[in-house]
MINU-386213 format. One record per atom (N, C-alpha, C): residue number from 1; atom name; residue in one letter; y, x, z. Coordinates in pm, whole numbers, plus 50000, padded with zeros to 5 digits. Layout:
N
{num: NUM atome: CA residu: A c2: Y c1: X c3: Z}
...
This chain:
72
{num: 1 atome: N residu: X c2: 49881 c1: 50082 c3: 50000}
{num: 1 atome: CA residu: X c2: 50000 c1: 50000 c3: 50000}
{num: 1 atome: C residu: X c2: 50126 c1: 50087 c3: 50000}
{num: 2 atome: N residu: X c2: 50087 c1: 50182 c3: 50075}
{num: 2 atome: CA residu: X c2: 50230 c1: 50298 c3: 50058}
{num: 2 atome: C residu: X c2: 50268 c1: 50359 c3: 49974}
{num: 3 atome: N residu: X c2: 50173 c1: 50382 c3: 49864}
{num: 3 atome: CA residu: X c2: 50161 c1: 50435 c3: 49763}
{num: 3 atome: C residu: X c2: 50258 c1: 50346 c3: 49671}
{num: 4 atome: N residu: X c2: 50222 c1: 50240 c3: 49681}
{num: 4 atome: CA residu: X c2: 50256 c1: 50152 c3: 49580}
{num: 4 atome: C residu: X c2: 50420 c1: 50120 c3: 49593}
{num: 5 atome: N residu: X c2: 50451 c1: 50079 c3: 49726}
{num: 5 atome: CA residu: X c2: 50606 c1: 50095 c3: 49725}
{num: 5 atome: C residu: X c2: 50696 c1: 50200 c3: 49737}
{num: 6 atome: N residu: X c2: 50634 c1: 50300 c3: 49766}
{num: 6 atome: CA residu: X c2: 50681 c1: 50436 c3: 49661}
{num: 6 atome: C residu: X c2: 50659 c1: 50453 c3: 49510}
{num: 7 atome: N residu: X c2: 50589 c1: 50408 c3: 49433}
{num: 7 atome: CA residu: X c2: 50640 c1: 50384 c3: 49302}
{num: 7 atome: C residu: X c2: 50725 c1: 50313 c3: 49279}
{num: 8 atome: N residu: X c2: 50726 c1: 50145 c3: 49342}
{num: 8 atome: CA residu: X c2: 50820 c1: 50089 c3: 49306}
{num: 8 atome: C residu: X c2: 50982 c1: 50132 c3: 49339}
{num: 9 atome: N residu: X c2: 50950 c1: 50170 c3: 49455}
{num: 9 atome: CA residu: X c2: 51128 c1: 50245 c3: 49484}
{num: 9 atome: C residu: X c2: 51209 c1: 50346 c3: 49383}
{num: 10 atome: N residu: X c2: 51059 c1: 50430 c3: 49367}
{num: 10 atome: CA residu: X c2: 51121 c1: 50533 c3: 49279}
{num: 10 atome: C residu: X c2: 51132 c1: 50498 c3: 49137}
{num: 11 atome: N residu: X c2: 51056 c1: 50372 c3: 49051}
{num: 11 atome: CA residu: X c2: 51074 c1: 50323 c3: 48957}
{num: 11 atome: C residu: X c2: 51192 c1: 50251 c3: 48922}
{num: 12 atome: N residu: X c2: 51189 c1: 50162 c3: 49079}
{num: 12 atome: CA residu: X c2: 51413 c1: 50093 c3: 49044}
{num: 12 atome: C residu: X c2: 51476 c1: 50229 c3: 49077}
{num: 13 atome: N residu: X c2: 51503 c1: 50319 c3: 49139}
{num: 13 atome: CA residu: X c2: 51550 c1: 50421 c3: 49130}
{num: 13 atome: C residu: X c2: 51608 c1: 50465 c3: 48982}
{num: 14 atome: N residu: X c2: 51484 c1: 50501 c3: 48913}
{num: 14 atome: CA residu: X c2: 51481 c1: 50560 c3: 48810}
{num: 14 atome: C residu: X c2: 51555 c1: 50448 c3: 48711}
{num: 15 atome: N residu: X c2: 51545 c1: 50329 c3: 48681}
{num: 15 atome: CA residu: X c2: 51615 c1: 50227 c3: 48673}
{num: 15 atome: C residu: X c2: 51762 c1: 50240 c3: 48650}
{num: 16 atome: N residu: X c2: 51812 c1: 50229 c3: 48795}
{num: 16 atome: CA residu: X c2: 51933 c1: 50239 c3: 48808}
{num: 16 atome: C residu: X c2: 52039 c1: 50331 c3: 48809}
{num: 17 atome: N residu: X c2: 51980 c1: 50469 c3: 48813}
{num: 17 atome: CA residu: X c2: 52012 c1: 50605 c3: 48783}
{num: 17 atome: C residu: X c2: 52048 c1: 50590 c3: 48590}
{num: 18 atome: N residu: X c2: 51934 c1: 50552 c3: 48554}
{num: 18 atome: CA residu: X c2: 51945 c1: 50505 c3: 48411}
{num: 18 atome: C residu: X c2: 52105 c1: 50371 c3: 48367}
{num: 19 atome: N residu: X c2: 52089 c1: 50288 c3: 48444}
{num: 19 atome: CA residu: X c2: 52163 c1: 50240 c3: 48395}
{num: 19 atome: C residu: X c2: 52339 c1: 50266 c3: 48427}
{num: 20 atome: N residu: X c2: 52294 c1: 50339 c3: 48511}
{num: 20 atome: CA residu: X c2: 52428 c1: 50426 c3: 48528}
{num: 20 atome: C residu: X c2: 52474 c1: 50480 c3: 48426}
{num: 21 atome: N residu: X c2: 52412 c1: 50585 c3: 48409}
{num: 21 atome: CA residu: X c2: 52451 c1: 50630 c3: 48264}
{num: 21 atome: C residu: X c2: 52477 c1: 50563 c3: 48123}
{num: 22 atome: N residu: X c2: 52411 c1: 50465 c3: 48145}
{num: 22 atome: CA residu: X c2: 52459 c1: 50388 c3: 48007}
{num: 22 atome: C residu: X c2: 52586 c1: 50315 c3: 48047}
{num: 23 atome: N residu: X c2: 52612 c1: 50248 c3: 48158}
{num: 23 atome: CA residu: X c2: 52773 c1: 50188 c3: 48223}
{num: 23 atome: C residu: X c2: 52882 c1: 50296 c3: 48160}
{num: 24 atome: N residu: X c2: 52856 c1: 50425 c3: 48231}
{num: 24 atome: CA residu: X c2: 52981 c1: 50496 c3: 48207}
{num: 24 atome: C residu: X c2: 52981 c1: 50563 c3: 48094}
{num: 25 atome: N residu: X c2: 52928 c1: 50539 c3: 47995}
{num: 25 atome: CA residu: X c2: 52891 c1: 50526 c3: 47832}
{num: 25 atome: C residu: X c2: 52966 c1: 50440 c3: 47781}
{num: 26 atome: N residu: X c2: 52983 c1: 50316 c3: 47827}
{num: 26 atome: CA residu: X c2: 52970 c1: 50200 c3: 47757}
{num: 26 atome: C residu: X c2: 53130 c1: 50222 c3: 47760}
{num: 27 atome: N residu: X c2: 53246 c1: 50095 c3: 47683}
{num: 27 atome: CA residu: X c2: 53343 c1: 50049 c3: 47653}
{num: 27 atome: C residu: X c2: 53426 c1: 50016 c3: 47826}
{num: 28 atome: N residu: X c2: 53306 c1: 50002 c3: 47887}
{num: 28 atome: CA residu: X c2: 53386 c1: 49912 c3: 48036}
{num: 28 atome: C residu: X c2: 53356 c1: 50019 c3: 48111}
{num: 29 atome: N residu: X c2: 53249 c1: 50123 c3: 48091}
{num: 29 atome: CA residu: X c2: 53296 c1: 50223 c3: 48215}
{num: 29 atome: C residu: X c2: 53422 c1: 50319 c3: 48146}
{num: 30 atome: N residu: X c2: 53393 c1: 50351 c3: 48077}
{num: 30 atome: CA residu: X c2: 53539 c1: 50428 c3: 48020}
{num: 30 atome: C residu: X c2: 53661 c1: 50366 c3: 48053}
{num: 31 atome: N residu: X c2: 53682 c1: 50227 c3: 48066}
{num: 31 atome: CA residu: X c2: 53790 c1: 50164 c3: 48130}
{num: 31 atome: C residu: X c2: 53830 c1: 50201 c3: 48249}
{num: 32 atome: N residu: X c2: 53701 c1: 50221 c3: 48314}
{num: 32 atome: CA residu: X c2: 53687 c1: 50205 c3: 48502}
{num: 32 atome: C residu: X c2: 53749 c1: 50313 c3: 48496}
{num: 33 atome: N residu: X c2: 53660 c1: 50419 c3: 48438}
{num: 33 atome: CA residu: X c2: 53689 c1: 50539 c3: 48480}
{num: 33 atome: C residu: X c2: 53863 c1: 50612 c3: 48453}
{num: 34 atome: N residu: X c2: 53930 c1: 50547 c3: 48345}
{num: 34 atome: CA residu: X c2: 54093 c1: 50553 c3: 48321}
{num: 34 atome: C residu: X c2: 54154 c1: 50453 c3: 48485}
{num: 35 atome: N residu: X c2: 54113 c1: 50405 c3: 48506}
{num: 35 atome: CA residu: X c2: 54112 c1: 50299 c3: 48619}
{num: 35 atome: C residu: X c2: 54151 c1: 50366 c3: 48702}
{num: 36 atome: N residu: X c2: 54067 c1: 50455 c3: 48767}
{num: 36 atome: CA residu: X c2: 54014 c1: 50505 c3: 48849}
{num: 36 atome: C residu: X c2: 54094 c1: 50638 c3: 48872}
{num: 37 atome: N residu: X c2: 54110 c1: 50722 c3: 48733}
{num: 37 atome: CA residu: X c2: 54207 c1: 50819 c3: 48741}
{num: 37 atome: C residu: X c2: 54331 c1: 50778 c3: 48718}
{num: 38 atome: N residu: X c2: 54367 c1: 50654 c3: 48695}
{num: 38 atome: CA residu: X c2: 54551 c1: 50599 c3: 48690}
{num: 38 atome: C residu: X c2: 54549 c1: 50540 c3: 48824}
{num: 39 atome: N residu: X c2: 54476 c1: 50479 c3: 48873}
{num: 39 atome: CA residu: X c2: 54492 c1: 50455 c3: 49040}
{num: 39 atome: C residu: X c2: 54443 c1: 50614 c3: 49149}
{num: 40 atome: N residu: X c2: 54396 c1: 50687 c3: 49123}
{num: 40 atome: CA residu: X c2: 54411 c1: 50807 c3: 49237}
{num: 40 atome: C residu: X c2: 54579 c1: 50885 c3: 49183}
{num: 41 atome: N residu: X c2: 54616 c1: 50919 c3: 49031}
{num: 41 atome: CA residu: X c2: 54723 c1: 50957 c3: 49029}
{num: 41 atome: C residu: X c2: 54864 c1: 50876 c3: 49105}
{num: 42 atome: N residu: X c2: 54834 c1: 50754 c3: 49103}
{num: 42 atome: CA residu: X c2: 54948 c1: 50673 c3: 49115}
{num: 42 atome: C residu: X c2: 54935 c1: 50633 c3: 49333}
{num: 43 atome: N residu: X c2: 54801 c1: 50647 c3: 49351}
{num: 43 atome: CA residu: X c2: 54835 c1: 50641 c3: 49521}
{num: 43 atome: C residu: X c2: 54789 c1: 50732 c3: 49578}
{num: 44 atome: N residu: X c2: 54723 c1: 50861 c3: 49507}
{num: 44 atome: CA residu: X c2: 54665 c1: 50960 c3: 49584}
{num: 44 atome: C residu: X c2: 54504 c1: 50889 c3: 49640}
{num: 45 atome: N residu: X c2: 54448 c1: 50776 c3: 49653}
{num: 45 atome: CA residu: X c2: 54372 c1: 50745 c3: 49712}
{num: 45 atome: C residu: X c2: 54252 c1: 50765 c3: 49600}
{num: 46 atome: N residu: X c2: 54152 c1: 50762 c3: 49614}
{num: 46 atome: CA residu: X c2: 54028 c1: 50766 c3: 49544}
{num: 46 atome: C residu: X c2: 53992 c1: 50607 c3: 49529}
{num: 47 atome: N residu: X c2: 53913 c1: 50630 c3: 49383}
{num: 47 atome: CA residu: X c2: 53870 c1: 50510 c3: 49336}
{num: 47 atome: C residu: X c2: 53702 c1: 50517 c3: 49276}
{num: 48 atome: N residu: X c2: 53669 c1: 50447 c3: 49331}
{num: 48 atome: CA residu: X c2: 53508 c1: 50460 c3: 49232}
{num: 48 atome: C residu: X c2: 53446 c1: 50391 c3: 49139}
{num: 49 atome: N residu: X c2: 53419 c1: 50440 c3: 49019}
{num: 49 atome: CA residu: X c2: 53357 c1: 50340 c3: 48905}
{num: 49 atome: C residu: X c2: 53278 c1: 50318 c3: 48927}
{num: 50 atome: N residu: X c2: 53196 c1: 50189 c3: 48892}
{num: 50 atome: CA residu: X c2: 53105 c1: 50079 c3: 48892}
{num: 50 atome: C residu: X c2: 52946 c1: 50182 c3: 48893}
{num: 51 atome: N residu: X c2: 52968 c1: 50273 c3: 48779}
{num: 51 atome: CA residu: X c2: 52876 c1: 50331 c3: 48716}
{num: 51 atome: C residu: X c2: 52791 c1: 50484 c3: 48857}
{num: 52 atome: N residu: X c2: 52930 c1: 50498 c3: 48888}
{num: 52 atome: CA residu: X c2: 52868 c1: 50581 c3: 49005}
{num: 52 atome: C residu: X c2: 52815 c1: 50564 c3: 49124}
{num: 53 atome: N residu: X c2: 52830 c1: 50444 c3: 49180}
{num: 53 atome: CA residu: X c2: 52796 c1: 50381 c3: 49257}
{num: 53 atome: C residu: X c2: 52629 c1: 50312 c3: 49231}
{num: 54 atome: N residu: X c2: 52574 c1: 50325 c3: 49111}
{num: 54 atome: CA residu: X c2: 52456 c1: 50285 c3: 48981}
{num: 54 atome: C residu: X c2: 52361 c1: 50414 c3: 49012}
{num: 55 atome: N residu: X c2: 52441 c1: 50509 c3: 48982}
{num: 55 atome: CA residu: X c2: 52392 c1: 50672 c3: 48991}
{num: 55 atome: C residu: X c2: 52356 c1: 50699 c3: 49167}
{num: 56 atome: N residu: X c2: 52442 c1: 50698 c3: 49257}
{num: 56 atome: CA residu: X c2: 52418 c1: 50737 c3: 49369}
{num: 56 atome: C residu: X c2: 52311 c1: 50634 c3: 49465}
{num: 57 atome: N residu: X c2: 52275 c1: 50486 c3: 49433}
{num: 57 atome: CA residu: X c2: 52204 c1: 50403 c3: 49470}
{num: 57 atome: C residu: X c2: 52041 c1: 50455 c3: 49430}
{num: 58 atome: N residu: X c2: 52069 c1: 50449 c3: 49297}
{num: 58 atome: CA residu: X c2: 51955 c1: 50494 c3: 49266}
{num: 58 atome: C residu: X c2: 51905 c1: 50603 c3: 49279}
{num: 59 atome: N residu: X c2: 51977 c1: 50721 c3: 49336}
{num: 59 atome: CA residu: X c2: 51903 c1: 50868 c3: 49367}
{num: 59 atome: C residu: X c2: 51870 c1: 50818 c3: 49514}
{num: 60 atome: N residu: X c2: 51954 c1: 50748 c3: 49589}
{num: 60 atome: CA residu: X c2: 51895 c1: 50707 c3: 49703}
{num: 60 atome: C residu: X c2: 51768 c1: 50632 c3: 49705}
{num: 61 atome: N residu: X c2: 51723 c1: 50537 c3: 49627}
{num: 61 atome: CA residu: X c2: 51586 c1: 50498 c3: 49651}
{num: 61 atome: C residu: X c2: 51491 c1: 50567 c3: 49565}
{num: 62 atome: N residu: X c2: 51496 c1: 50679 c3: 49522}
{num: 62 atome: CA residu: X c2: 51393 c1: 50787 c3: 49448}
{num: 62 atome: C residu: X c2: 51396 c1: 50877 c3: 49594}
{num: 63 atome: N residu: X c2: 51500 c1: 50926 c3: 49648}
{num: 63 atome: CA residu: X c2: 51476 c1: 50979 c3: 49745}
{num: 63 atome: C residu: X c2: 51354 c1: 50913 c3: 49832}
{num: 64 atome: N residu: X c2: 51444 c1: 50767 c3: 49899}
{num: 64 atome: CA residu: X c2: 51337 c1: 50718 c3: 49946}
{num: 64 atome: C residu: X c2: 51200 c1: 50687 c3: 49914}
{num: 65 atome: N residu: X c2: 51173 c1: 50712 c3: 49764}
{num: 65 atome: CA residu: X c2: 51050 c1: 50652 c3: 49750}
{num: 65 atome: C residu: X c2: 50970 c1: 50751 c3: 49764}
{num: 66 atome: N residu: X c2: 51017 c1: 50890 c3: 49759}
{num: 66 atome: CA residu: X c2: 50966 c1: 51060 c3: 49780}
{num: 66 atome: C residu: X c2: 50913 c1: 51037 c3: 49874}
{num: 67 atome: N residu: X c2: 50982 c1: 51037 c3: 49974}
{num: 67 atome: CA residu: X c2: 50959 c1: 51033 c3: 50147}
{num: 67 atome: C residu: X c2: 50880 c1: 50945 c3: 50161}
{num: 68 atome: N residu: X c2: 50880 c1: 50841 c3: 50111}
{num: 68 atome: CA residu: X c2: 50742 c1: 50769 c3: 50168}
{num: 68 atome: C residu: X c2: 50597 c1: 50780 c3: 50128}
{num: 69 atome: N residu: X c2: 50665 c1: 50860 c3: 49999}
{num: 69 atome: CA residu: X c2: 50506 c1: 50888 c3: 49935}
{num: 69 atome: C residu: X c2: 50437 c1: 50981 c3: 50026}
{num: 70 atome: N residu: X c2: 50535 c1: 51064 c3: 50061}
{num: 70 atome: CA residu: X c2: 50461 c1: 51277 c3: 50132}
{num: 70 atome: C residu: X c2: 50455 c1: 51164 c3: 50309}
{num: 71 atome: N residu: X c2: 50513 c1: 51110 c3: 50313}
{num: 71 atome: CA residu: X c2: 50503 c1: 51068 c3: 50457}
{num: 71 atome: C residu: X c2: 50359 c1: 51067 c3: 50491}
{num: 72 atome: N residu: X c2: 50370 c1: 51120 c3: 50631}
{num: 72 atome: CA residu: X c2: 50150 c1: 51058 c3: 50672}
{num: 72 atome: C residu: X c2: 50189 c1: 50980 c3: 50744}
């Protein structure tokens, strides 16, 4: 059984890592991402695109799905 939801984790993982990359590819992450650098120039504050937030979710549940695999 452990086995198995360590594939699945690391399969949406792999997933969403993927579709990250195609977001900030696409027409609307290129938006975000002008977005994102016209709002940190204009308040100093940081902004995050859609797409990275896609990328960092999904290395988080490949992580997790690692760890549960090697786990005893």
């Amino acid at each position: 059984m452990r086995v198995i939801i360590a594939l699945i984790l690391i399969v949406a993982g792999a997933g969403l890592v993927w579709h990250g990359f195609q977001v900030r590819e696409s027409l609307k992450g290129k938006a975000q991402q002008a977005g994102a650098d016209v709002h940190q120039a204009w308040n100093g504050g940081t902004s995050v695109p859609d797409a990275t937030w896609f990328m960092v979710g999904g290395g988080v549940l490949v992580v997790a799905g690692v760890v549960v695999a090697v786990k005893k």
